[in-house]
C-alpha positions in Angstrom: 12.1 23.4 32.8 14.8 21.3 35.0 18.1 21.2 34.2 19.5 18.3 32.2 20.7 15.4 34.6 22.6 12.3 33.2 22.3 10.9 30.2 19.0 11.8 28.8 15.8 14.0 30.7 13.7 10.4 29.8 14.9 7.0 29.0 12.1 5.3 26.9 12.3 1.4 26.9 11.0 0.1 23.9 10.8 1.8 20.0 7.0 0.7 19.0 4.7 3.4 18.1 3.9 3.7 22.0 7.6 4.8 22.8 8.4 6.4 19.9 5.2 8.9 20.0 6.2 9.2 23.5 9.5 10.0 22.7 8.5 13.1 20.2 5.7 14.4 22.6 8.4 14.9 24.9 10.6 16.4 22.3 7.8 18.5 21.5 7.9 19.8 25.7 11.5 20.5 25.5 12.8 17.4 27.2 15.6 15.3 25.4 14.2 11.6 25.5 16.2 8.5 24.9 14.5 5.2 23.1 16.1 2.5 24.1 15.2 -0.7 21.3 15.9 -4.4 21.9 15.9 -5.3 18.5 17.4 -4.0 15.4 14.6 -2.4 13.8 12.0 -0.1 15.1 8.5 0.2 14.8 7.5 -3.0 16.7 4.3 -4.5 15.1 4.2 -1.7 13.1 7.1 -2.4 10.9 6.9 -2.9 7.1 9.3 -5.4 4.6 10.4 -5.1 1.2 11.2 -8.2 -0.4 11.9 -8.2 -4.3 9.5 -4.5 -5.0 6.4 -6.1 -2.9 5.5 -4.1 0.3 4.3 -6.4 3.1 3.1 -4.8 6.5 4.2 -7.2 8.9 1.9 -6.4 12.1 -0.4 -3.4 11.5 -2.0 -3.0 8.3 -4.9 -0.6 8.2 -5.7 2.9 10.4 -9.5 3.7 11.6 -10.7 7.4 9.9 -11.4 8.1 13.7 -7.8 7.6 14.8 -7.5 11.5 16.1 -4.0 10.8 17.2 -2.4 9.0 14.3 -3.4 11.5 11.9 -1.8 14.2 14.2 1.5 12.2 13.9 1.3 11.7 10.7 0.9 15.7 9.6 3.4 16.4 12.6 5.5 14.3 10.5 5.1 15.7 7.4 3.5 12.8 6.1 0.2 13.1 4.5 0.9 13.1 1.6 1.1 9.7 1.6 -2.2 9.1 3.3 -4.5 7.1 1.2 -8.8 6.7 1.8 -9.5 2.4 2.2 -12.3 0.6 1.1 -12.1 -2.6 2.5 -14.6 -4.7 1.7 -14.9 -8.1 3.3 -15.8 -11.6 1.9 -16.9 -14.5 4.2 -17.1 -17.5 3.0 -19.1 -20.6 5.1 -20.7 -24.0 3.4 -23.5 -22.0 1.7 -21.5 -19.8 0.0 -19.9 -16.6 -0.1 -21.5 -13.4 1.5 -20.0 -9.7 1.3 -19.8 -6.4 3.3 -18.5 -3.4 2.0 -16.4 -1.0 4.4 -18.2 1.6 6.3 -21.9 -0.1 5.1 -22.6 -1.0 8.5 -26.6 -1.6 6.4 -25.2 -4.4 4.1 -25.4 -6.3 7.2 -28.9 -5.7 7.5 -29.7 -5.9 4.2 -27.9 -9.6 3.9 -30.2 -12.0 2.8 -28.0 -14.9 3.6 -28.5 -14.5 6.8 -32.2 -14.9 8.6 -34.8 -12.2 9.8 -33.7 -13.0 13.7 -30.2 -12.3 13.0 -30.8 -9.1 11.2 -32.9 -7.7 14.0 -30.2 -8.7 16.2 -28.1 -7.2 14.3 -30.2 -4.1 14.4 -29.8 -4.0 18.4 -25.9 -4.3 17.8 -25.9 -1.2 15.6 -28.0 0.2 17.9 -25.3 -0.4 20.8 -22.9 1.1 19.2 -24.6 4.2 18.1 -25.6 5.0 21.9 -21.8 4.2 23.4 -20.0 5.3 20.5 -17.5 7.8 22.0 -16.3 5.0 24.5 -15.3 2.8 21.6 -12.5 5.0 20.2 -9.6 3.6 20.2 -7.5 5.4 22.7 -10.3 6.0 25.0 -10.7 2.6 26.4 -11.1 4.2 29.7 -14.7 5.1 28.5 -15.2 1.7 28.2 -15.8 0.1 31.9 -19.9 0.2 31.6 -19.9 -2.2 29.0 -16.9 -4.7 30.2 -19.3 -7.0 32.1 -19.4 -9.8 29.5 -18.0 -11.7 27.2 -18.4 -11.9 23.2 -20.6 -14.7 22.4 -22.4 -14.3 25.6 -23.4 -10.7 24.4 -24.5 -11.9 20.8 -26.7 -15.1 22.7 -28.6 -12.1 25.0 -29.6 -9.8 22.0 -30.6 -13.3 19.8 -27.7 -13.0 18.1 -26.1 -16.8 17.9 -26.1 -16.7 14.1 -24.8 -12.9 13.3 -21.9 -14.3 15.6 -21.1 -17.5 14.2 -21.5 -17.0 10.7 -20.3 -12.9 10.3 -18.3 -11.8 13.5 -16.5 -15.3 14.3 -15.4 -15.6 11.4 -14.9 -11.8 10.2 -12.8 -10.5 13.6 -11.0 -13.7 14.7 -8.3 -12.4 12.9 -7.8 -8.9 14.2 -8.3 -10.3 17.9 -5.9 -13.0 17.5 -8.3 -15.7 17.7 -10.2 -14.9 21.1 -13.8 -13.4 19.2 -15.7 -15.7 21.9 -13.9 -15.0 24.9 -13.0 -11.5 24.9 -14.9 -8.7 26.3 -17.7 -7.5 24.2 -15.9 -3.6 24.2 -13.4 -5.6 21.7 -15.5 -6.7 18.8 -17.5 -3.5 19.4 -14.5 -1.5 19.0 -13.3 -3.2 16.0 -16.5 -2.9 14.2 -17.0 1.2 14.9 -13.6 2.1 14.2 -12.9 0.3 11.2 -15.9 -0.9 9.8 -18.4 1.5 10.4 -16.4 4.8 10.5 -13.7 3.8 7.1 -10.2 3.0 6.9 -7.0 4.5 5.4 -3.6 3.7 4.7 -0.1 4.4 3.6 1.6 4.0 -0.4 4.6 3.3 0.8 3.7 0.9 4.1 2.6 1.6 7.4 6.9 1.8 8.8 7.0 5.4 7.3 5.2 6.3 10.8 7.6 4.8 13.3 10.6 5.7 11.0 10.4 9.3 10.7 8.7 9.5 14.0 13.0 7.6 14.9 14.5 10.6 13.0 12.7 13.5 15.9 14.3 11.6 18.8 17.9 10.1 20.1 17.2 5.6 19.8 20.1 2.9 20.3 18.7 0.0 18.5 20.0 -3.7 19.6 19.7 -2.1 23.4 18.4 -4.3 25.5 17.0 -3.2 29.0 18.0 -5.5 31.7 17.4 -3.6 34.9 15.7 -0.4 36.0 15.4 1.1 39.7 14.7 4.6 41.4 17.4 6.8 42.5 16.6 9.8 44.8 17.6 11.9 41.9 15.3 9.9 39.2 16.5 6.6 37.9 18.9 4.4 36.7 18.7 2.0 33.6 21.2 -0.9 32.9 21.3 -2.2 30.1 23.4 -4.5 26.8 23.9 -2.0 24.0 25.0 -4.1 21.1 26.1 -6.8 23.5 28.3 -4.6 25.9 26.9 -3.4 29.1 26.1 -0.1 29.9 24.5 2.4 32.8 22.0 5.4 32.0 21.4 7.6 34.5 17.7 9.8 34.0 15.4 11.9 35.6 12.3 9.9 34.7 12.0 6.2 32.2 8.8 5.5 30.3 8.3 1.6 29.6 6.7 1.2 26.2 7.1 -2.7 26.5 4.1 -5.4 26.8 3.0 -5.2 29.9 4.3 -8.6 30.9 7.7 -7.5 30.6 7.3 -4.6 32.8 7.7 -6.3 36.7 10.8 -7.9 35.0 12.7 -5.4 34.4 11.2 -3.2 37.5 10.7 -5.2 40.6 10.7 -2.3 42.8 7.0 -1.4 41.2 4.2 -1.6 43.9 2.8 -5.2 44.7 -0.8 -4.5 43.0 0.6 -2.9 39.9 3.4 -5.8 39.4 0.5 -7.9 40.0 -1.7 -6.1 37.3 0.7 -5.9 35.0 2.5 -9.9 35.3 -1.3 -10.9 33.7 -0.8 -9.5 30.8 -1.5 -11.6 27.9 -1.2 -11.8 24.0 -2.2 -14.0 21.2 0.2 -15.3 19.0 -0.4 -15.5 15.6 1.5 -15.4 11.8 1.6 -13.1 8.4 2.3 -15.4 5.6 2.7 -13.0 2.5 1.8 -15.2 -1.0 3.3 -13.3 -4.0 1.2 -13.6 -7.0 2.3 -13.0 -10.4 -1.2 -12.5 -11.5 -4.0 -11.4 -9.0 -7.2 -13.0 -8.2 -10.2 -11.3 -9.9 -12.1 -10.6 -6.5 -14.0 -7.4 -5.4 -13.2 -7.7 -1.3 -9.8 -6.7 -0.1 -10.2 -9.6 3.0 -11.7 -13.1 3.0 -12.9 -14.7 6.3 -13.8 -18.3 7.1 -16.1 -20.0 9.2 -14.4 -23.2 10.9 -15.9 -25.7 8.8 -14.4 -24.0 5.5 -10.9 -23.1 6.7 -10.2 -22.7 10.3 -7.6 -20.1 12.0 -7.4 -18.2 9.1 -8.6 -14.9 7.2 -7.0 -13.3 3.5 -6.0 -10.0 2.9 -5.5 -8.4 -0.7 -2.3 -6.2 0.0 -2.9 -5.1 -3.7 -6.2 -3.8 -2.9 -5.4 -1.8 0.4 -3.1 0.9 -1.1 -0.8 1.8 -4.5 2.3 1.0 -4.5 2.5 -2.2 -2.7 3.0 -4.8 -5.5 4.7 -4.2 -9.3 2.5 -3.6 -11.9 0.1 -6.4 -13.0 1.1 -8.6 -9.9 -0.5 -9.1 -6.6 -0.3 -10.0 -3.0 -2.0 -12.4 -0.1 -1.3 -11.8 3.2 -2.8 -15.4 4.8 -3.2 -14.1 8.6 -2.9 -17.7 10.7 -3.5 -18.6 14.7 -4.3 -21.5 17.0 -7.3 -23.2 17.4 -8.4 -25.8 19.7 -8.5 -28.5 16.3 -5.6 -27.0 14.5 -2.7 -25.9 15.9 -1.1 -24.1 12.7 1.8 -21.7 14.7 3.4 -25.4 16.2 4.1 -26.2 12.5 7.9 -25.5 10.9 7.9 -22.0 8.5 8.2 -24.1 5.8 5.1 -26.0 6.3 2.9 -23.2 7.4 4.6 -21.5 3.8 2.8 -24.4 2.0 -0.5 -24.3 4.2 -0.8 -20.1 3.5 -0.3 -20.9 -0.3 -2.5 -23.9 -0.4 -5.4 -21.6 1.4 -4.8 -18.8 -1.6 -5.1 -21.5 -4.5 -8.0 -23.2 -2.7 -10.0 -20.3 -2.7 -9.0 -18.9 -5.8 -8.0 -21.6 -8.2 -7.2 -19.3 -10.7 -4.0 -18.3 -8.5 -3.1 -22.0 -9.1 0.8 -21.6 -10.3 1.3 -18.1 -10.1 3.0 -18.0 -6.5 6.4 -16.2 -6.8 7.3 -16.7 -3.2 6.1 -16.5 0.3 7.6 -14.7 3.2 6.6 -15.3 6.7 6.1 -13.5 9.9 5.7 -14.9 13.1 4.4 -12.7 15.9 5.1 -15.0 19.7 3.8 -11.4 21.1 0.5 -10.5 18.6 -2.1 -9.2 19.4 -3.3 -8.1 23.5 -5.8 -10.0 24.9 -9.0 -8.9 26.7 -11.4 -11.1 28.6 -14.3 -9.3 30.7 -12.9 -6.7 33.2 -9.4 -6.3 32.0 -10.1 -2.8 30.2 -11.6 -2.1 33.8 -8.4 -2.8 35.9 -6.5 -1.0 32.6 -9.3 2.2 33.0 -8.0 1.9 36.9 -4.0 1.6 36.2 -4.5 4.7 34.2 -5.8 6.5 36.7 -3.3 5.3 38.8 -0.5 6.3 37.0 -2.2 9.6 36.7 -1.8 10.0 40.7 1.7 8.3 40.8 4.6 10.3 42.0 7.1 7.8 40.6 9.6 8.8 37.9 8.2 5.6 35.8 5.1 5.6 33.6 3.5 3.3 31.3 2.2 3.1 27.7 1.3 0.2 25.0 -1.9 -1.5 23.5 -2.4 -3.5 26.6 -3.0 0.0 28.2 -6.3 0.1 26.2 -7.2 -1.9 23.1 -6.2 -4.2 20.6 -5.0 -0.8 18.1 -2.0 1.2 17.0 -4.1 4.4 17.8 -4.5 3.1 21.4 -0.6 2.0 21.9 0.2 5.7 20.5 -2.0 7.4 22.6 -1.2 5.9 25.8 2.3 6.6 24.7 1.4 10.6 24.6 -0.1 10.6 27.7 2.8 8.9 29.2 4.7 11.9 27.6 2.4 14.4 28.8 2.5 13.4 32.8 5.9 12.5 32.7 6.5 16.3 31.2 4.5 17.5 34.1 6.1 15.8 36.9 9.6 17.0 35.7 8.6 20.7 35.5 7.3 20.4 38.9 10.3 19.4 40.4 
């Protein structure tokens, strides 16, 4: 093991899940890491607020049963305890009515009646496609993925007959957890989506989903309000400058680990090879809000989320924070987290907080009337960097960056969502692996 140089064996830029699993993996190899955190608060999109007893996830709110890697963490942590099973059941609602699925039924699909004979045998081919490349939609193994990132979404669903299970269940029922982009993202996306939290089951926190990044914090060394304005290679590793709580400082390290969307990365790093500054400067996310309605009575509904089609409400979805775990409202009250994003005939996320406050209440009482004066408040959440985008071929040139960095001799790495999905599981284990060869290249010196 080398000899500690400077002022930390890593510097990790950024304090998401990616960084911060990063930062304990190398804890866990005998390096001292350093996290260094822009903002105030850790956690990233995995952060969680209290506001007057009600617990509101602001980014992440639900974990797949096959995320391998965030249940390590969490027993590593000593947290599972905590650890609750989901059953999120999901209502969507178009002009003919409402239709439900239950969580991990994958056959109330084909069972629905409200939708025709051509769609349910289509739907029988998707189930199908996910059966035979199942282990290459795991989140965190994107890399599995390349075979079947040749086309987009709605494309896909027109080649297996499928026009109507897309527009009237997937549309609607995903646009939400892909920021918006169901029809032009790569078909590995929706597939993913569907297998991991659908098909295979969910589960959750009591106490909200920041418990994670928190006591993950409390294994490792972080400066919060540290903002990274420079990084380059010395012969003897790196050096980082940086404003830490507005006053400028230098780090000196034997290795740095960005945990930052990928965007960000040539910024802060122009001495990175042309291709990967190139790879990396197309990075893209959605953007896209969490309005939290606080009910002081909840809506009598059996499905934890409601989705639209765009001639009911468009650039929206519901989720029943009461419903996804104890513990997250007072007794006898209830919660609606109104997810909201852009769409080519409504551009919600241009409107003022206080007027998309009054659209996300105006959606709850519209669809359940008897929520109709029993708001308490709302509390909003705007997310300008949401949720990583991924038209056809970007998981490719991600699959080929990771083998890159595999190969690379630099004392940089890379980790984060962009890496390889659209999931907390994928952002931590890219993070871990970023730990793991940056671990290796240290004790080789």
């Amino acid at each position: 093991m080398p000899s500690a140089v400077g002022d930390a064996d890593v510097i990790i830029v950024g304090g998401g899940i990616a960084g911060l699993g990063a930062g304990v993996r190398l804890k866990d190899r005998g390096l001292e890491p350093l996290v260094l955190e822009a903002e105030a608060r850790l956690g990233g999109r995995m952060t969680t607020d209290r506001v007057n007893g009600f617990v509101i996830d602001r980014g992440v709110t639900l974990f797949g049963n096959g995320f391998a890697s965030m249940r390590a963490l969490v027993r590593r942590l000593e947290l599972s305890p905590l650890v609750r099973a989901g059953k999120f059941g999901v209502g969507i609602q178009d002009s003919a009515g409402c239709r439900g699925y239950r969580g991990g039924r994958f056959e109330d699909l084909l069972l629905d009646r409200g939708i025709s004979l051509r769609a349910r045998i289509a739907c029988l081919r998707f189930g199908w496609d996910l059966l035979c490349h199942h282990r290459a939609l795991r989140h965190g193994h994107s890399d599995l993925s390349s075979a079947l990132d040749n086309e987009d979404s709605q494309t896909y669903f027109r080649r297996i007959g499928g026009e109507e299970l897309f527009e009237r269940v997937f549309r609607p029922g995903l646009n939400g957890p892909m920021g918006g982009s169901m029809g032009t993202s790569s078909r590995v996306i929706p597939m993913q989506v569907v297998w991991n939290l659908l098909v295979r089951g969910q589960w959750n926190l009591t106490d909200g989903v920041d418990r994670i990044p928190e006591t993950a914090a409390a294994q490792v060394q972080v400066l919060t309000g540290a903002r990274v304005l420079h990084v380059e290679q010395r012969e003897d590793g790196a050096q980082v400058e940086a404003e830490i709580q507005g006053k400028p400082r230098s780090f000196r390290t034997q290795a740095v680990i960005f945990a930052t969307p990928g965007q960000h990365v040539p910024v802060l790093c122009p001495g990175l090879p042309p291709d990967m500054r190139e790879t990396l400067s197309r990075t893209q996310y959605s953007r896209i809000a969490n309005v939290a309605v606080a009910l002081s009575k909840p809506p009598n509904t059996p499905y934890a989320g409601y989705a639209f089609t765009q001639d009911v409400v468009p650039g929206a979805e519901i989720e029943m924070e009461h419903l996804r775990a104890p513990n997250r409202c007072p007794e006898g009250t209830g919660m609606a987290s109104v997810f909201l994003w852009n769409t080519p005939e409504k551009l919600r996320l241009d409107a003022r907080d206080e007027s998309l406050k009054q659209q996300a209440a105006a959606i709850v009482e519209q669809n359940f009337p008897e929520c109709h004066g029993k708001v308490l408040f709302v509390h909003l959440i705007r997310w300008n960097i949401g949720i990583a985008q991924f038209p056809p071929g970007r998981l490719r040139e991600m699959t080929a960056l990771r083998k890159q960095l595999a190969l690379w001799k630099s004392p940089f790495d890379l980790c984060g969502d962009y890496l390889d999905g659209l999931s907390s599981e994928g952002a931590l284990k890219t993070g871990e692996e970023a730990a793991e060869r940056t671990a290796r290249k240290l004790k080789t010196r």
